[in-house]
N, C-alpha and C positions, 0 to 999 in steps of 0.2 A: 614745685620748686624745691622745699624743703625735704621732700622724700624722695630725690634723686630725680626729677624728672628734668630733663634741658630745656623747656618751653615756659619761657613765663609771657604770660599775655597781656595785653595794653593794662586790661583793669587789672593786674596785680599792680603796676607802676604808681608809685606814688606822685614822684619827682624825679625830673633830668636835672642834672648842672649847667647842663649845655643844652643846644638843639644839636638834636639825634643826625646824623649825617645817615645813608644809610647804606645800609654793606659795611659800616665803620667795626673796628674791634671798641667794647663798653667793658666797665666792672660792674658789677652789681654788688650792692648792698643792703643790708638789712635795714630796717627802721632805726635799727641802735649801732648802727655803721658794723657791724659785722661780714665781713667778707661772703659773698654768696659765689661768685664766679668771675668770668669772664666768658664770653661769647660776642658774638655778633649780632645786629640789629636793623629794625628794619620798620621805622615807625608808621609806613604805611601797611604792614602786617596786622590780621589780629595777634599773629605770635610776635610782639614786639624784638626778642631775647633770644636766640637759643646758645642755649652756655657749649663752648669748647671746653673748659677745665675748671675744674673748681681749684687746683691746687694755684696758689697764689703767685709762686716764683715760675711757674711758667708765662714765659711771652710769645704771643702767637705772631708767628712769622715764618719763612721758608722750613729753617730744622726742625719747628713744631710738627709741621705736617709731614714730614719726613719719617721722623722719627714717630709718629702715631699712626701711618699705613706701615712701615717696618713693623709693629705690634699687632697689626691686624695680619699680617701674613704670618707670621712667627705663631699666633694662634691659631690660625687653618693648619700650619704644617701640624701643629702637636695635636689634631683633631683626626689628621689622615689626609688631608685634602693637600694637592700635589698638580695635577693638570687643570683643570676647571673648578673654580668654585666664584662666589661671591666673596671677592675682597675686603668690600667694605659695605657695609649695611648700615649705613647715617646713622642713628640715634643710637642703636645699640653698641657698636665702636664710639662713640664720643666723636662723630662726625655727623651731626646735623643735616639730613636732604641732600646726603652724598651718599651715591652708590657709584662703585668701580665693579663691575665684576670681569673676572680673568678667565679670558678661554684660549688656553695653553700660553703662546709667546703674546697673545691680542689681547686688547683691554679696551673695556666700554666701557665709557663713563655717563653720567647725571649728577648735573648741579643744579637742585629742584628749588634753593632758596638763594636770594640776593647775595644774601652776607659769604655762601661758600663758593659761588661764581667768580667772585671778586678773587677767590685765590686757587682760579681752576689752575695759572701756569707754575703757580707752587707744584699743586697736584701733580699734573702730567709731567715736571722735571723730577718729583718724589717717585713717580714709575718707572722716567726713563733711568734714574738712581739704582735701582733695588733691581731691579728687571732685565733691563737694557731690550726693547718689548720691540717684537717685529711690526707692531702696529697698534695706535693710541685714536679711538673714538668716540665721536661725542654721540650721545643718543639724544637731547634734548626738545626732541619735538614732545612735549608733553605739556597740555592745558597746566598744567597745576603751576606752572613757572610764569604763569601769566597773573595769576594772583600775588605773585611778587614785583610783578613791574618788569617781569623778562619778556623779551620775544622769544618764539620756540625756534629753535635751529638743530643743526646736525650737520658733521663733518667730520675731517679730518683733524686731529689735533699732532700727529705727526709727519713723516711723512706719506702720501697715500699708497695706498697697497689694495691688496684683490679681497673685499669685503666678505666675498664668499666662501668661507673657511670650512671644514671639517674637525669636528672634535671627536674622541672619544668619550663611552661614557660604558663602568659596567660592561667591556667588553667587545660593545658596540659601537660603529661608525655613526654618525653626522650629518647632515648639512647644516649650516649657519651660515644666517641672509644676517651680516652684521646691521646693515644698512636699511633694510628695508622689513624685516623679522619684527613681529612684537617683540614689546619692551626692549631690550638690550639683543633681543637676534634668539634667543633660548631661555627656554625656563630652569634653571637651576636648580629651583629649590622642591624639584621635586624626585632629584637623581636621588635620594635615596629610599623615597616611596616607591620607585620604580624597581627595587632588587626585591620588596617586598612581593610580589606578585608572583615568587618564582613557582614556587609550590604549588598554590591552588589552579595555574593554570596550566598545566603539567596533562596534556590529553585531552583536553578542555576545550569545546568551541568556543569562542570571546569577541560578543561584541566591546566594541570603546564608540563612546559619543563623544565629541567635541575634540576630537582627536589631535589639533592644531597639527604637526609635523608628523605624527603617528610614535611620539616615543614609547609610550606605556603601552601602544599595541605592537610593535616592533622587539619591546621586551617579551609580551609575551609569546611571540612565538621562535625569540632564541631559547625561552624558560622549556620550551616543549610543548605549546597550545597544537592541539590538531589542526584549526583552523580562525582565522581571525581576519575579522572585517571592523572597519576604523569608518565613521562617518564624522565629515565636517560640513559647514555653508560654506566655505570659503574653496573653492576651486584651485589657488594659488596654494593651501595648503596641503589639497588630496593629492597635487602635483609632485610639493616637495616629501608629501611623505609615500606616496611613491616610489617615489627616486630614492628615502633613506631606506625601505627594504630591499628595494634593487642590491643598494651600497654593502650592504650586511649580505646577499643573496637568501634573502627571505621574500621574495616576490612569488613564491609560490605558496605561501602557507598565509600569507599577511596581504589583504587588498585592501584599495579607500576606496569611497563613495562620497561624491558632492550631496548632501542633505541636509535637511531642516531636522534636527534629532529632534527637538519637542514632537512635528507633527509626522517624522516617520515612525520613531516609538511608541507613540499612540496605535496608528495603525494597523503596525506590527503585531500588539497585542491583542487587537482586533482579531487578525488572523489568525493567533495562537502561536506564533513560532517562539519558539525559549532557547536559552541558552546556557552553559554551565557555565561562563563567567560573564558579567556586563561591567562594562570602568564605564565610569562616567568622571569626568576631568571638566566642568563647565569655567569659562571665563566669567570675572565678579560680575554679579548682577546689579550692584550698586555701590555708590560709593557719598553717597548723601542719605543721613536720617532720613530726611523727606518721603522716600523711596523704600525705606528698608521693609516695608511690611509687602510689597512687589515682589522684593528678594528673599523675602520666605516660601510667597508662595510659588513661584517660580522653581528653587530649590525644592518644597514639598513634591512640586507636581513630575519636575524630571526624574527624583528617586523614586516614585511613587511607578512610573512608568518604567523605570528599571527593574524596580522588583517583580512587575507581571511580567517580564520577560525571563527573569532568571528560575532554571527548573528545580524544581523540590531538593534542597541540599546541597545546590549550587551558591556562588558569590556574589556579593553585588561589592565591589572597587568605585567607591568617590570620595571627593573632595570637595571643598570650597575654600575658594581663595580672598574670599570678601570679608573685610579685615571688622566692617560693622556686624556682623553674624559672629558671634563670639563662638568657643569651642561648646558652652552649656546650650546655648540655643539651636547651634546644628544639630547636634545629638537628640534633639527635640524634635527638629524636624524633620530627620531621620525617623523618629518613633511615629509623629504621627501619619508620616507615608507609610509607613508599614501597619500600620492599625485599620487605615483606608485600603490598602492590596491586603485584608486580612491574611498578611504572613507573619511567620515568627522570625527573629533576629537572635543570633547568634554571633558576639564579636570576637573577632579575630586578632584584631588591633587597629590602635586609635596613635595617630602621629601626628605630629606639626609638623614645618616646615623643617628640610636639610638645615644639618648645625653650622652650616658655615653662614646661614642667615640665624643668628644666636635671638635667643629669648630672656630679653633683660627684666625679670622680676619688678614689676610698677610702673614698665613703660607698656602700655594695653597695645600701640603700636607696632611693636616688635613681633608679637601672635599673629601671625594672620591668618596661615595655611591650616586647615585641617583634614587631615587622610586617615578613610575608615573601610576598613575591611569587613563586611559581616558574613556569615555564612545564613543563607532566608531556606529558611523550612517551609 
């Protein structure tokens, strides 16, 4: 609370003046009445608080939120970001369990806590303001909204329009399932991990595991890969990412395959077959302590399977998106996959998440993504 964090929790509370309504706007203050913030509240939360402002003369109402997504756009543009980006990234904007992100004229949104639901029609009239947006939706069918006392839903918040959109990105054409897509329809925050691969895969056969829509294999072979094969389990997505190399006419150089990548990479190296680049792109493995020693080993054993496939001086491209797996402990688990494929590591580069999802120094939430390049001797 004191070192910038927006979350104060039940036991930091001392005392109410009142009973807490919830979704209500609160002040907070210190033990010797000192001004701590203002935020919203939500007593059936462990997170009682999360602050909107610390500045005092703000009132939160309609042109507070206005004027604080105008700031968050005003900071993407002076970043580069222009057709697609992530708008609003909740905590690290000073918008609490709010995410908007914008694809081209379309915007999705998520109100994942009480207090900032209460002012979703603020919200979408502060988009229809700034934007004037050919289509405003909701994404919230997500568990976590239920730990707040929400039900999960999803729709339209303006007029309805054709869900199924096409974005640019890098060059490249699209599909986006607004509606029916993980999280918000597209993964964002990894357009710009995705221009990183142009180089090493340049000639290069390339498998990618967990390929979801096929974007990081669809980069590589505008990059130049000779050939490149994308496995997923989900059917729906070998479909669409099909269809986005069709879009692009890279359907000759870029195929998917419906698989289990743990149990066909195993396999695979059984066989011996190698490759000069492997992405591996896994969805989190966890998202509770309880769990996270699962989600090591799970990550140990997929890298660990990628490096017997990738050939002597070749790449191995992954990430982790699981925000309990810090950026020092991937790196670790990284090293010990490679200790176990007795190979050597050679890094090429180590990135987080796109800057339009910003990294607020003391907020550990804000870090999630981590993208590594290594070249395996």
């Amino acid at each position: 609370m004191f070192n910038g964090h927006p979350w104060i929790f039940n036991n930091e509370v001392e005392k109410t003046d009142a009973a807490m309504i919830p979704g209500e706007i609160a002040e907070v203050f210190t033990q010797d009445k000192k001004f701590v913030g203002r935020g919203y509240v939500n007593p059936k939360s462990q997170i009682q608080v999360r602050l909107l402002t610390r500045n005092k003369e703000d009132e939160i109402n309609e042109h507070f939120f206005l004027e604080r997504i105008k700031r968050c756009w005003t900071y993407r543009q002076k970043i580069g970001y222009k057709e697609n980006c992530r708008l609003v990234f909740g905590e690290a904007d000073e918008l609490p369990q709010l995410i908007i992100d914008k694809f081209n004229d379309y915007f999705v949104l998520q109100t994942l806590a009480l207090g900032i639901d209460v002012w979703k029609p603020a919200i979408v009239k502060a988009l229809e303001t700034i934007f004037d947006p050919k289509g405003i939706y909701e994404r919230n069918d997500v568990p976590v909204r239920e730990l707040e006392g929400l039900p999960q839903q999803k729709g339209f918040l303006s007029s309805p329009f054709d869900t199924k959109i096409v974005l640019s990105e890098n060059g490249l054409k699209f599909h986006v399932d607004i509606e029916n897509g993980q999280k918000t329809g597209y993964f964002l925050d990894q357009q710009d991990n995705r221009r990183a691969i142009q180089h090493i895969v340049k000639g290069a056969d390339v498998l990618g595991a967990f390929t979801y829509t096929g974007t990081f294999e669809i980069h590589a072979a505008h990059y130049g890969a000779a050939s490149v094969l994308g496995l997923d389990i989900s059917a729906a997505a070998v479909e669409q990412a099909t269809a986005n190399a069709k879009l692009n006419g890279l359907e000759n150089t870029c195929r998917f395959e419906t698989a289990n990548a743990f149990d066909t990479l195993k396999q695979w190296t059984k066989e011996g077959r190698q490759y000069d680049v492997v992405m591996l792109d896994p969805p989190a493995f966890t998202k509770s302590r309880e769990t996270i020693q699962k989600a090591i080993t799970g990550y140990k054993e997929i890298n660990l399977r990628g490096m017997k496939l990738v050939r002597p001086g070749g790449f191995l491209v992954t990430s982790s998106c699981t925000n309990l797996v810090n950026p020092d402990m991937f790196l670790q688990i990284i090293d010990m996959a490679a200790k176990d494929a007795k190979r050597k590591l050679r890094q090429v580069i180590f990135q987080r998440q796109a800057s339009d999802h910003p990294i607020v120094r003391g907020l550990e939430n804000t870090e999630y993504l981590k993208f590594l390049i290594v070249q395996v001797i």
